[in-house]
N, C-alpha and C positions, 0 to 999 in steps of 0.2 A: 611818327605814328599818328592815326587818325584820334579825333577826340570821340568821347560818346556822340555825341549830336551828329559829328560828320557821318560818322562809319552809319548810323543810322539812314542819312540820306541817302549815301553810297547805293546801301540795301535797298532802299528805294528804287534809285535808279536802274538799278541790275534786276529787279524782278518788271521796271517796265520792259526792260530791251528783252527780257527774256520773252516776254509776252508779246511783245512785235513777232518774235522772232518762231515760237510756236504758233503763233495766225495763219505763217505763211506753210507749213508745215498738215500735211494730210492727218483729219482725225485716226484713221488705221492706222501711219506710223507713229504716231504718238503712245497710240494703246498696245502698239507690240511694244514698248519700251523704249526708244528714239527718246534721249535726253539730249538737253541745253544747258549748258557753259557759257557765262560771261565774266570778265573780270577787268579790271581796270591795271595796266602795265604801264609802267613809267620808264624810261630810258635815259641816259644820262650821257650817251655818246653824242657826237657832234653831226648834226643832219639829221636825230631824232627828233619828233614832236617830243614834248616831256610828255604825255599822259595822250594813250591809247588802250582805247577796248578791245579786247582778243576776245572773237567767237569761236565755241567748239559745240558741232553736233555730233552726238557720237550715237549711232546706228546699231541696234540689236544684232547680236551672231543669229545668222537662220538657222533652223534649227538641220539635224543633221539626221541623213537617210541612212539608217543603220541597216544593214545586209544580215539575215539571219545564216549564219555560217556555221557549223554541225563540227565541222572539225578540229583541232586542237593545232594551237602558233606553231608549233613546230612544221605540222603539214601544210598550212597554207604557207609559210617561210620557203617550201622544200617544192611545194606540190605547183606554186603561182610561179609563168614563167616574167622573166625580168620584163615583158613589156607590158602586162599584167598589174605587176608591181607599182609598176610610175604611172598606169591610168587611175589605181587606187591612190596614189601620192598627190597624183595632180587634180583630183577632185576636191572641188573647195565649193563648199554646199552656200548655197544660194537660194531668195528667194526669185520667183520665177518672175517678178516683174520690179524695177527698182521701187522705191518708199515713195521716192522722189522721183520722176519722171527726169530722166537726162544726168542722172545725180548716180555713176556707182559704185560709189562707197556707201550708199543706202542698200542695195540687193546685195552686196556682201558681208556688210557688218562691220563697216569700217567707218571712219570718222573724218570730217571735213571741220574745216579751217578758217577763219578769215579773218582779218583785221578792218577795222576804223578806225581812221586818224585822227580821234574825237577822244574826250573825257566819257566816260560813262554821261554825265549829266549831261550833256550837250549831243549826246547821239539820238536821232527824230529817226522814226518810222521808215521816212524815204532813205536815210543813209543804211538802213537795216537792210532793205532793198534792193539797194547798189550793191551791195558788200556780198548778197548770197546770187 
């Protein structure tokens, strides 16, 4: 386990990469909700670095265009024909342009990934950069 002192600097370091990492990041997806995740992962297999940082942005659900429908589940169950059915299944609401330009898992709401083969303390700006 970490000591008090350590885990303190740890906190450190993870609110700076977080802050690298929200720079690059448009103030409007931010303010729709667009959070950062970092945390420091250790490995103990062989061909592991021992200590890497995993980044996670995870991207707001758009909000969703609700159909005002008058009729009761049974009739639309009865009344919708089967190909009907799978264009309302296969819409998955979206915003109209990604968060992130070229990024989309940001226009759907979904979440993007990435690792540094660095200690939290030892990952700079440019390595932030490379990794998104």
């Amino acid at each position: 386990m970490f000591s008090a002192n350590e885990n303190i600097l740890l906190r450190q370091h993870k609110r700076r990469v977080i802050e690298y990492i929200e720079s690059t990041i448009p103030d409007n997806a931010l303010d729709l909700g667009t959070s950062v995740m970092a945390m420091q992962v250790s490995c103990r297999q062989p061909g592991c670095v021992p200590l890497e940082t995993a980044i996670t942005i995870v991207f707001p659900k758009p909000p969703t265009k609700r159909k005002k429908n008058r009729r009761s589940r049974k009739e639309i169950g009865t009344t919708l024909s089967a190909q009907q059915q799978q264009q309302e299944k296969e819409e998955v609401p979206a915003f109209p342009q990604p968060l992130i330009p070229n990024l989309e898992e940001s226009r759907i709401g979904g979440s993007f990934k990435t690792r540094i083969l660095k200690p939290l303390s030892d990952v700079t700006q440019e390595d932030v950069l490379d990794a998104l």
